[in-house]
Z-matrix of the N, CA and C atoms (Angstrom, degrees):
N
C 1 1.453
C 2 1.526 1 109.94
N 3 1.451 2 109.86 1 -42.23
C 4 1.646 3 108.32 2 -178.59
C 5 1.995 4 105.06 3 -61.39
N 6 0.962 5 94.02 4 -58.76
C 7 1.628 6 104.08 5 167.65
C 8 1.397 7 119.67 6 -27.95
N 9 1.335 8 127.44 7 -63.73
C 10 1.093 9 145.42 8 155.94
C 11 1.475 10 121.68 9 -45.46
N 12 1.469 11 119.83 10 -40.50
C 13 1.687 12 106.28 11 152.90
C 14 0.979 13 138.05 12 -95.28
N 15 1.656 14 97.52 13 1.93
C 16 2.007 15 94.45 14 163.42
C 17 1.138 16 110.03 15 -65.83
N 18 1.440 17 113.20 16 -38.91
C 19 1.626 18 120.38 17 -151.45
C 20 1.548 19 107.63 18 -101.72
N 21 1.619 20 122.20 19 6.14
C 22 1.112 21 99.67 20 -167.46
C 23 1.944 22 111.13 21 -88.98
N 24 1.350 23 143.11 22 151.12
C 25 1.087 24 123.23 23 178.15
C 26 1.665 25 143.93 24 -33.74
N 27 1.261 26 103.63 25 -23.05
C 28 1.535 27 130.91 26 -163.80
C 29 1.595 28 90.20 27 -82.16
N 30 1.763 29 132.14 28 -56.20
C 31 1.019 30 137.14 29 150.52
C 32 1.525 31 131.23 30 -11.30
N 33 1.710 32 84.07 31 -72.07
C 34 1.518 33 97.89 32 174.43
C 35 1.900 34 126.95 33 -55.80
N 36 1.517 35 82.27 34 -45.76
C 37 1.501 36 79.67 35 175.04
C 38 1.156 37 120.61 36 -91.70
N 39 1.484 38 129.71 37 21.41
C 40 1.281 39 115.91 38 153.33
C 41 1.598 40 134.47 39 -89.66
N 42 1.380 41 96.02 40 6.64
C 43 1.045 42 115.18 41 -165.32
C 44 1.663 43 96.70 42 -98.19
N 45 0.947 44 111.17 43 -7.59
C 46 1.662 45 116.46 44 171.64
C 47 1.543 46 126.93 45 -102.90
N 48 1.192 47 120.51 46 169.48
C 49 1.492 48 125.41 47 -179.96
C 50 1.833 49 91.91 48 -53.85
N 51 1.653 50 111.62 49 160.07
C 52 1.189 51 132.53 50 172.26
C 53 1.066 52 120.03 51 -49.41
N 54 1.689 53 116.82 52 -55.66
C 55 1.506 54 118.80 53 -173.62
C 56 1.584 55 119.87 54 -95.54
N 57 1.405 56 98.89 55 -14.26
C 58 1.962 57 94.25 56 148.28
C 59 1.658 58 115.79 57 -77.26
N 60 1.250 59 109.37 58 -36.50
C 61 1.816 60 103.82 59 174.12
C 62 1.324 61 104.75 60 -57.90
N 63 1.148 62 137.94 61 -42.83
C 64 2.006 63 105.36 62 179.96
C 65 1.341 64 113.47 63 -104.66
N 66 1.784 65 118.23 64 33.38
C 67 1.050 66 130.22 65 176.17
C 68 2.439 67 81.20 66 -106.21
N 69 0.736 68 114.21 67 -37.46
C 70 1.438 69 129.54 68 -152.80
C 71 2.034 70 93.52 69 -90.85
N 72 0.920 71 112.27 70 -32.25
C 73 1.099 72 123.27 71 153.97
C 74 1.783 73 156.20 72 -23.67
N 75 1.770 74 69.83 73 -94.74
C 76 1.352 75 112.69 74 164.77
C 77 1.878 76 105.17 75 -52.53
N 78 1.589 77 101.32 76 -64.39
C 79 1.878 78 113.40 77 -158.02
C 80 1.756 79 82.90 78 -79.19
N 81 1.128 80 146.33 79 13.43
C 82 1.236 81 136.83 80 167.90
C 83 1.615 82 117.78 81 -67.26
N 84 1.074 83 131.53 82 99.42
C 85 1.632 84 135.71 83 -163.30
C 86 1.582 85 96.75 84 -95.49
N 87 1.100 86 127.96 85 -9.11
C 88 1.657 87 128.03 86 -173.47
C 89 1.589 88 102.36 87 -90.93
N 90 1.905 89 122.00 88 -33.92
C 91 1.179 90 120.96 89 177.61
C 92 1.436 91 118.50 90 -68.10
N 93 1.015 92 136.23 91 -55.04
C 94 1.269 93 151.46 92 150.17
C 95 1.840 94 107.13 93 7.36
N 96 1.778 95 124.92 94 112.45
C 97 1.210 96 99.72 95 -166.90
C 98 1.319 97 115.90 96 93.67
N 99 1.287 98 127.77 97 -46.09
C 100 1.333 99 120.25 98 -156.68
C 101 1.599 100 92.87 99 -126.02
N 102 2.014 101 95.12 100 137.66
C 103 0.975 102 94.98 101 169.44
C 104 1.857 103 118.66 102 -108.42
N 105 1.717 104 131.26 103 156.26
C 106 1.023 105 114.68 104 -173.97
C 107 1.894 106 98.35 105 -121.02
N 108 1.414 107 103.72 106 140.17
C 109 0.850 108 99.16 107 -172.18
C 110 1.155 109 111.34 108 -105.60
N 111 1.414 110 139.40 109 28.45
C 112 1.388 111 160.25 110 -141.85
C 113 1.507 112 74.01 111 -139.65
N 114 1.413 113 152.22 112 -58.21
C 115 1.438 114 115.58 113 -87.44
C 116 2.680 115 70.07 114 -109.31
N 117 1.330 116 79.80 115 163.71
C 118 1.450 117 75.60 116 150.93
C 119 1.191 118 137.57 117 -79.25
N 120 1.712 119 133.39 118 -166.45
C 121 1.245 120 134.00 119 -148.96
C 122 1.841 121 91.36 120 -105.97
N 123 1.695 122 95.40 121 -47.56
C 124 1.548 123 89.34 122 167.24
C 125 1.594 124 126.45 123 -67.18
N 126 1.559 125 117.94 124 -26.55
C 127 1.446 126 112.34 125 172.94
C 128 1.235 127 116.30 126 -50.71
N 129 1.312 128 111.24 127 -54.56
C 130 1.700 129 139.66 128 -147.12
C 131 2.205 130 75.08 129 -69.53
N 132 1.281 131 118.97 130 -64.60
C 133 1.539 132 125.33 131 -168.35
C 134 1.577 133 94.01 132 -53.19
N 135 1.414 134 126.22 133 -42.47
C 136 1.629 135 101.96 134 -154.62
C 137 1.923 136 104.88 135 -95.81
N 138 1.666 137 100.16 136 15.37
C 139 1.280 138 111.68 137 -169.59
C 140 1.914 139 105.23 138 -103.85
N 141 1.565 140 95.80 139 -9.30
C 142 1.849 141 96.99 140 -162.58
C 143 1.056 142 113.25 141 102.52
N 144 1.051 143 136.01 142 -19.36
C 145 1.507 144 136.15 143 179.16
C 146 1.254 145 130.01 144 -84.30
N 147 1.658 146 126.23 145 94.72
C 148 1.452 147 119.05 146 -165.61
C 149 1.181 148 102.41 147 -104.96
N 150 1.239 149 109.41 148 -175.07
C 151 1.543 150 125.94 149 -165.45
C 152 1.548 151 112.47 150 -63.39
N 153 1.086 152 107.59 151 -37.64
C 154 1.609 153 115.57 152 178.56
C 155 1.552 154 111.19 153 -66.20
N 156 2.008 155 120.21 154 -49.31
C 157 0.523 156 107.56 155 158.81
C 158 2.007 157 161.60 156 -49.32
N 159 1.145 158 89.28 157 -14.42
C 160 1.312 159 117.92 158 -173.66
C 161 1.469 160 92.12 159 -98.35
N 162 1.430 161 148.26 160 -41.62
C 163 1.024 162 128.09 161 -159.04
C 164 1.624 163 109.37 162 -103.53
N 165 1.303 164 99.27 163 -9.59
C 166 1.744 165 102.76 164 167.59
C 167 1.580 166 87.76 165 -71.17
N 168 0.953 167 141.96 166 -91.96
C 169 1.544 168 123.57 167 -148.79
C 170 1.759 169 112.28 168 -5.91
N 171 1.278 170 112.30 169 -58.95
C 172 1.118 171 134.23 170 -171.99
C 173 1.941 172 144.77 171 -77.80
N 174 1.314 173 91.52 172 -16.78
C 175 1.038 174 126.94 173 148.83
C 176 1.721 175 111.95 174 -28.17
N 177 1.328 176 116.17 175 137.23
C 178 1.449 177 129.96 176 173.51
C 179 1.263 178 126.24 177 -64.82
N 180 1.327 179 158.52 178 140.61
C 181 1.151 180 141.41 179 157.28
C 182 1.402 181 121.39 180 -58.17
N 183 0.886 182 115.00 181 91.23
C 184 1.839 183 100.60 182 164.83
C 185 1.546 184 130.47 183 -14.91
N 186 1.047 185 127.75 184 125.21
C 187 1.253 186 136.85 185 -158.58
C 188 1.890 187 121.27 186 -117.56
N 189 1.374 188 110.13 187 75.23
C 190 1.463 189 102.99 188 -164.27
C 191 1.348 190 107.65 189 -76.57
N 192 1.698 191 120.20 190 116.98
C 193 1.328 192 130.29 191 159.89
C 194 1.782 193 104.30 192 -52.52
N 195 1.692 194 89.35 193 142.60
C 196 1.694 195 99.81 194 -179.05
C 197 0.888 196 94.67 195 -97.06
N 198 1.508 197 126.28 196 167.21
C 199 1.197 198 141.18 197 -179.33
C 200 1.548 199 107.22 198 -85.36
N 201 1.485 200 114.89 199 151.50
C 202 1.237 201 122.01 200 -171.50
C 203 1.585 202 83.43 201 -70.84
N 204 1.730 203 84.73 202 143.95
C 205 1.555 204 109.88 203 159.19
C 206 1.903 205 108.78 204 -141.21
N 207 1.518 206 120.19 205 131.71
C 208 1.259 207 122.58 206 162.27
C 209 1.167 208 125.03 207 -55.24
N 210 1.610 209 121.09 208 -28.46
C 211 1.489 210 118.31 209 -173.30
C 212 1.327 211 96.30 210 -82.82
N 213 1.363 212 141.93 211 -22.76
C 214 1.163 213 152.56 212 174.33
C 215 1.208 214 122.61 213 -66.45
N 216 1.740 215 115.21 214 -18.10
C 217 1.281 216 100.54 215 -149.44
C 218 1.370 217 92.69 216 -127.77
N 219 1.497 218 125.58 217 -75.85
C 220 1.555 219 142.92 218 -160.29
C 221 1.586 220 98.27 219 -84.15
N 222 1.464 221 96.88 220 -50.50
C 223 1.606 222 99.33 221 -179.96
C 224 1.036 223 114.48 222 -63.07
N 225 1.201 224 150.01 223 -58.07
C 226 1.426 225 163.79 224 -158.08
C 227 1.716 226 104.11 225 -66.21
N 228 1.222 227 113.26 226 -49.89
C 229 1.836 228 112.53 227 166.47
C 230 1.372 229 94.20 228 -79.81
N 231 1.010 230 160.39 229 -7.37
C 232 1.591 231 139.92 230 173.68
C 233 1.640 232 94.78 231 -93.77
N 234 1.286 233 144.47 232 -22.17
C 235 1.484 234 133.46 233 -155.24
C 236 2.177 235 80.55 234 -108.04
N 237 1.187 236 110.89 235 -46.24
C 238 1.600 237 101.41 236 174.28
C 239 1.458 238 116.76 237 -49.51
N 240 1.169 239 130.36 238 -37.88
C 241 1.599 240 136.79 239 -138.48
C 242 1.754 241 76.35 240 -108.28
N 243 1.213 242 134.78 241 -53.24
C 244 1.335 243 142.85 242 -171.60
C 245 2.002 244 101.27 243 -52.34
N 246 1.092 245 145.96 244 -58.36
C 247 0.977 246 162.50 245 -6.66
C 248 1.841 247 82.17 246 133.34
N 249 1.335 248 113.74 247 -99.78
C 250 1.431 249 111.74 248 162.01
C 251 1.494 250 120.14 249 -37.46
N 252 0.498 251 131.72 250 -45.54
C 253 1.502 252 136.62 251 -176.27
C 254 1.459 253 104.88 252 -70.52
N 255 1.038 254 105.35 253 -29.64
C 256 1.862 255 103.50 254 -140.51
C 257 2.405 256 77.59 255 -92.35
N 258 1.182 257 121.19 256 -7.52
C 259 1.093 258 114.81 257 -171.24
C 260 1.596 259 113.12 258 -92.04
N 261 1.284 260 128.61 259 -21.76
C 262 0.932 261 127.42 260 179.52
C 263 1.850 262 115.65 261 -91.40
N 264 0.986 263 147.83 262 -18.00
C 265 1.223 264 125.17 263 115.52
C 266 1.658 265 152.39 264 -36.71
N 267 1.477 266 87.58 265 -43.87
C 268 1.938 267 94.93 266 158.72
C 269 0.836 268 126.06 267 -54.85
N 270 1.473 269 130.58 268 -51.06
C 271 1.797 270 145.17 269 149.05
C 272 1.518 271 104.82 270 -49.22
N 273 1.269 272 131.51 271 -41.79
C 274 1.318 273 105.07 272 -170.01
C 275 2.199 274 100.69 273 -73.39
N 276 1.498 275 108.40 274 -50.38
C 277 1.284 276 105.68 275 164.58
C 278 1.508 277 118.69 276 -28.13
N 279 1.386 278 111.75 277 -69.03
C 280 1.765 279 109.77 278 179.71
C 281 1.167 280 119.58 279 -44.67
N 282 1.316 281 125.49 280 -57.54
C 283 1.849 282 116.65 281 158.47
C 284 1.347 283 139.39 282 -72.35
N 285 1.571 284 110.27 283 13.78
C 286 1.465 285 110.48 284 179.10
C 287 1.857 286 88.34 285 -105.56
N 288 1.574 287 117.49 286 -45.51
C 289 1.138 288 114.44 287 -154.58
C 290 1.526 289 96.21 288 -100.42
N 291 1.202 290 147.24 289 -23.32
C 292 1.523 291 157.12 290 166.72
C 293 1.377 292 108.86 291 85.10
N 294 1.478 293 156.57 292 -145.65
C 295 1.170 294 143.16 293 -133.50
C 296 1.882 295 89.45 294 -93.50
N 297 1.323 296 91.10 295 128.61
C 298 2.010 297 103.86 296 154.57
C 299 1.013 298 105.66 297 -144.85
N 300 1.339 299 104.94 298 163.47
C 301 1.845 300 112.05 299 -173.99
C 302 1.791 301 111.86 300 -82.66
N 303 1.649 302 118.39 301 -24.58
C 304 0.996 303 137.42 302 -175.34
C 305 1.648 304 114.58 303 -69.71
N 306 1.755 305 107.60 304 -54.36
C 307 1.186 306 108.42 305 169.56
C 308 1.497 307 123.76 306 -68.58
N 309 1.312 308 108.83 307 -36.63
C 310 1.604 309 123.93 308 -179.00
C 311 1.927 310 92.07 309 -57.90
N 312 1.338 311 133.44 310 -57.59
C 313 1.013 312 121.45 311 -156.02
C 314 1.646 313 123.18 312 -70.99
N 315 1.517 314 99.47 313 -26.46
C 316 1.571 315 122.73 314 174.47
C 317 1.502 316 118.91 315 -81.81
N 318 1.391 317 96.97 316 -19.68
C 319 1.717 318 95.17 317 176.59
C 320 1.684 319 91.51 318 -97.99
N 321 1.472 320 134.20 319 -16.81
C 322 1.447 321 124.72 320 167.11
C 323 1.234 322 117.30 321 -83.62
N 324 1.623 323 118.93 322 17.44
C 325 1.433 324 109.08 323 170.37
C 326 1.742 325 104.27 324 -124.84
N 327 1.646 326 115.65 325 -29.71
C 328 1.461 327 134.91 326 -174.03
C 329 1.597 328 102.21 327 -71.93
N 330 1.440 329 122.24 328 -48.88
C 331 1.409 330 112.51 329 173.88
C 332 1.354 331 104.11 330 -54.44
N 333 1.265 332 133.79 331 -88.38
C 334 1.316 333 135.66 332 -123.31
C 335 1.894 334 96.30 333 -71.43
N 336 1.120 335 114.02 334 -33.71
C 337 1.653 336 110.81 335 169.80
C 338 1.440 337 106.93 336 -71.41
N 339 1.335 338 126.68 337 -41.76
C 340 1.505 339 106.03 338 172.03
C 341 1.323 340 112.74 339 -65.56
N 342 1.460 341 123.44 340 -34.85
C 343 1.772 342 112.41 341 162.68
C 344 1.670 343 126.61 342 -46.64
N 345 1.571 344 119.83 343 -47.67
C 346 0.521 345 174.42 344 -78.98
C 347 2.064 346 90.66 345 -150.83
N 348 0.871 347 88.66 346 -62.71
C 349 1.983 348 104.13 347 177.32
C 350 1.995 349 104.56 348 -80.64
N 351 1.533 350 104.31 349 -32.87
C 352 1.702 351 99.25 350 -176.13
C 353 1.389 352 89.87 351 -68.99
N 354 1.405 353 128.84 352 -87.26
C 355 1.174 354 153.28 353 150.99
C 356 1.770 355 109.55 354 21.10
N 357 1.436 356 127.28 355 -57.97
C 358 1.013 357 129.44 356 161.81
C 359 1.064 358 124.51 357 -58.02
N 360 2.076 359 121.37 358 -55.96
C 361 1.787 360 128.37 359 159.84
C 362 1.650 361 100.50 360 -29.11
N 363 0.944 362 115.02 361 -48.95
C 364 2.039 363 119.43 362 -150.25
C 365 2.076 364 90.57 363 -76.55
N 366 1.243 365 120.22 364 -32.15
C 367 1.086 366 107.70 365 173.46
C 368 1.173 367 130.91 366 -98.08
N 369 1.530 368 118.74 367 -21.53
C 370 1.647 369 132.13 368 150.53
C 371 1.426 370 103.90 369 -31.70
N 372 1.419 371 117.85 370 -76.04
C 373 1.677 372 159.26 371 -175.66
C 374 1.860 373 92.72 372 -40.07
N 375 1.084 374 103.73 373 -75.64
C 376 1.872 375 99.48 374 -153.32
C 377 1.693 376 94.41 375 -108.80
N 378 0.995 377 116.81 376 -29.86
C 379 2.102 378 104.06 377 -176.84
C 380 1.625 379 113.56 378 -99.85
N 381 1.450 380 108.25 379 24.22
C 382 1.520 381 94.80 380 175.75
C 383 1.097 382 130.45 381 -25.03
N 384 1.405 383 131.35 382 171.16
C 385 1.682 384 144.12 383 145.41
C 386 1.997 385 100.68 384 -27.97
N 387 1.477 386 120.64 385 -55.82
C 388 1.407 387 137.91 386 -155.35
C 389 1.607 388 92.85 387 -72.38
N 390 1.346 389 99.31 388 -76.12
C 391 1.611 390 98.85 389 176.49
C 392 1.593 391 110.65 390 -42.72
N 393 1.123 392 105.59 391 -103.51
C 394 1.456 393 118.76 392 176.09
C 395 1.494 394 135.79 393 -37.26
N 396 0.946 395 109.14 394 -3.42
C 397 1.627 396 121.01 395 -159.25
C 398 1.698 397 118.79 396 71.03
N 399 1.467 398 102.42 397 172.54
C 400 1.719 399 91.08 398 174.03
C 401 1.464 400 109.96 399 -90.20
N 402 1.556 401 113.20 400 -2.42
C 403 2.082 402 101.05 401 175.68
C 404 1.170 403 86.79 402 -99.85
N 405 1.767 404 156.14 403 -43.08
C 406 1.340 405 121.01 404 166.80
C 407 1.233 406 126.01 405 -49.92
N 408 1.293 407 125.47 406 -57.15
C 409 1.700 408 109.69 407 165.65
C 410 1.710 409 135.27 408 -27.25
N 411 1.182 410 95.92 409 -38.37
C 412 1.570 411 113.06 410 -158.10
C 413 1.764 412 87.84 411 -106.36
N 414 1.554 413 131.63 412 -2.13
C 415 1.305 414 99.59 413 143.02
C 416 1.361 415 112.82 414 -106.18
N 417 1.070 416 138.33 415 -4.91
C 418 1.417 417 143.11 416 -158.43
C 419 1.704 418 92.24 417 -90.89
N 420 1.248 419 127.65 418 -30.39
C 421 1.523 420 119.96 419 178.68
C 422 1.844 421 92.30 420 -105.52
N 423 1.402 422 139.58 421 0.78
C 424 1.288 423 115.86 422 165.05
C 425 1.994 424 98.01 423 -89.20
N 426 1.065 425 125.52 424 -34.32
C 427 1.202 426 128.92 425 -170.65
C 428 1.401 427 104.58 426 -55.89
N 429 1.637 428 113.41 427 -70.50
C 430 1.937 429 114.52 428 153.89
C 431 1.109 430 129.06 429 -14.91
N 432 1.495 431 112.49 430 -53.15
C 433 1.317 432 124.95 431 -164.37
C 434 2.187 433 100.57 432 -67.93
N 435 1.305 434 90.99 433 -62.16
C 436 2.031 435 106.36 434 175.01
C 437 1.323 436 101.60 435 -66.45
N 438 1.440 437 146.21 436 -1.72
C 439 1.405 438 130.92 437 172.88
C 440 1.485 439 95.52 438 -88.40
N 441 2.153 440 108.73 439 -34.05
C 442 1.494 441 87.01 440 -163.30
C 443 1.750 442 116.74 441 -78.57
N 444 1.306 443 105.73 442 -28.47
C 445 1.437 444 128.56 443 164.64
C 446 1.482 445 89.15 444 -46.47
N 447 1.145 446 151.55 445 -32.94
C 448 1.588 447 118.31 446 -158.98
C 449 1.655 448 106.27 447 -95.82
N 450 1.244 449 106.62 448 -28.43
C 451 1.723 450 144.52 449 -169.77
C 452 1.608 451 83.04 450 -74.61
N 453 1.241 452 132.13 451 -85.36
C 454 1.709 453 125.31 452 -169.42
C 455 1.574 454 102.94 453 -48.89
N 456 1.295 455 140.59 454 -26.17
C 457 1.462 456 129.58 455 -167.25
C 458 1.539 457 89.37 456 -113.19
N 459 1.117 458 144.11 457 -14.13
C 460 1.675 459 113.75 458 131.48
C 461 1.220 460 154.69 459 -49.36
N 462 1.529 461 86.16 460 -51.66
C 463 1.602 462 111.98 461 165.51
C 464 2.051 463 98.44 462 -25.51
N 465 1.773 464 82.98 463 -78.41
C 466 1.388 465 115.48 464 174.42
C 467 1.545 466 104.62 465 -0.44
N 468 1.481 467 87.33 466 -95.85
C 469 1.789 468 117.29 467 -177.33
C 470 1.371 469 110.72 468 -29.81
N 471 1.577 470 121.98 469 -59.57
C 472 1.311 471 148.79 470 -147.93
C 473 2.147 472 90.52 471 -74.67
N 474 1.223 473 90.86 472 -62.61
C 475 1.605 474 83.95 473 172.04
C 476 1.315 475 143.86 474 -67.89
N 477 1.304 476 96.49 475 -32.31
C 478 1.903 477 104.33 476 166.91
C 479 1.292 478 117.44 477 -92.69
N 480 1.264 479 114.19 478 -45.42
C 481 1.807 480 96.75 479 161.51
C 482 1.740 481 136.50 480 -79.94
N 483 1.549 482 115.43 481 -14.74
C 484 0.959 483 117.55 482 -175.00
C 485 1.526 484 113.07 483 -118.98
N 486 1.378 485 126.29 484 -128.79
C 487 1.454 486 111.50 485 -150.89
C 488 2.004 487 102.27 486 -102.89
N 489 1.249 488 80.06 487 -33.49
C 490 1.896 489 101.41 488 167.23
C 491 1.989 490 102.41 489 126.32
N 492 1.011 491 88.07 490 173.36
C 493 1.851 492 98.00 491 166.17
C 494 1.609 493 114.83 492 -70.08
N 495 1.412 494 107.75 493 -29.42
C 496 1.744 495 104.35 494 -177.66
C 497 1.569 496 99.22 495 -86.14
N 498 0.873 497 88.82 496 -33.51
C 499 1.980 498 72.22 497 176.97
C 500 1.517 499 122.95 498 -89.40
N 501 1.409 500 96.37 499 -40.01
C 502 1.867 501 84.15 500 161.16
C 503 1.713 502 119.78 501 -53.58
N 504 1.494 503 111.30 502 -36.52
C 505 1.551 504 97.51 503 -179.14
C 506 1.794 505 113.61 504 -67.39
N 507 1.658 506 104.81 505 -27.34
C 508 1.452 507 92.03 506 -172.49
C 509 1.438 508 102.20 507 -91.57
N 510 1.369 509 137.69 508 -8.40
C 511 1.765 510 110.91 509 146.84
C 512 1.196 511 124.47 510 -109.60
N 513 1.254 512 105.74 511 40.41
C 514 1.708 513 111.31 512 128.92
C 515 1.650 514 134.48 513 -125.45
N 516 1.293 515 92.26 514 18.50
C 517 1.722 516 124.58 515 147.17
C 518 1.423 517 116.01 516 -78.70
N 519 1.438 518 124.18 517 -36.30
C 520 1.356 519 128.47 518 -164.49
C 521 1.300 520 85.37 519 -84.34
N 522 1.383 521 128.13 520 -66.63
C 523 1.462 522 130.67 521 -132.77
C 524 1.413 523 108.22 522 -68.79
């Protein structure tokens, strides 16, 4: 910061006669853009920079409320909580009863959407449009979206052609 106000133009030209300072100013191509918050009220004025200008930098983003939606709202925590719930019996089934094709297939469709639902909260929550922009948002929930699609057609694969999810977990429980 000290660095930055030795060197910034407003600095420099005060260090000069009056009518070279808003000659020194003015032809300054580094001020331009930048605001100094060191500088005075007359610098900041004999530099182009008015009050408005300086305070748009700073200015809020506008914030458009979405419109209520039910699938969004009541439904969406009743199909999560459903979903949670609905896993701790499936798991308790898979280790009481050990490999089935029924449980293996429901816990290969119930995980990856309950992943799938945190995973979305965490980007609603911390990568908004505001934070992130709206093309980071909108890949960070298309990327989610094709990880979970790849995750259900494994699941898929993994259970009908191979040994299943209950048996891969119990030999790699054994091992």
């Amino acid at each position: 910061m000290a660095f930055r106000l030795a060197t910034s133009p407003l600095t420099a030209a005060a260090r000069t006669t009056p009518s070279l300072q808003l000659a020194a100013l003015r032809s300054s191509s580094s001020l331009k853009g930048r605001v100094y918050f060191h500088a005075s009220r007359n610098a900041a004025a004999a530099s182009g920079q008015t009050a408005s200008s300086v305070t748009d930098a700073y200015k809020a983003v506008p914030y458009k409320v979405p419109t209520p939606n039910q699938v969004h709202g009541s439904y969406h925590w009743d199909f999560e909580r459903v979903l949670s719930v609905s896993l701790i019996p499936l798991f308790a089934a898979s280790a009481i009863q050990g490999a089935n094709p029924i449980t293996d297939g429901l816990l290969g469709v119930v995980i990856p959407i309950h992943a799938h639902m945190g995973f979305d909260s965490m980007i609603t929550d911390y990568l908004h449009p505001g934070k992130a922009g709206v093309w980071g948002n909108r890949a960070c929930s298309w990327t989610l979206r094709g990880a979970t699609v790849l995750t259900l057609v494994g699941c898929y694969q993994f259970n009908t052609s191979d040994i299943g999810l209950t048996e891969l977990v119990m030999k790699a429980w054994q091992a």
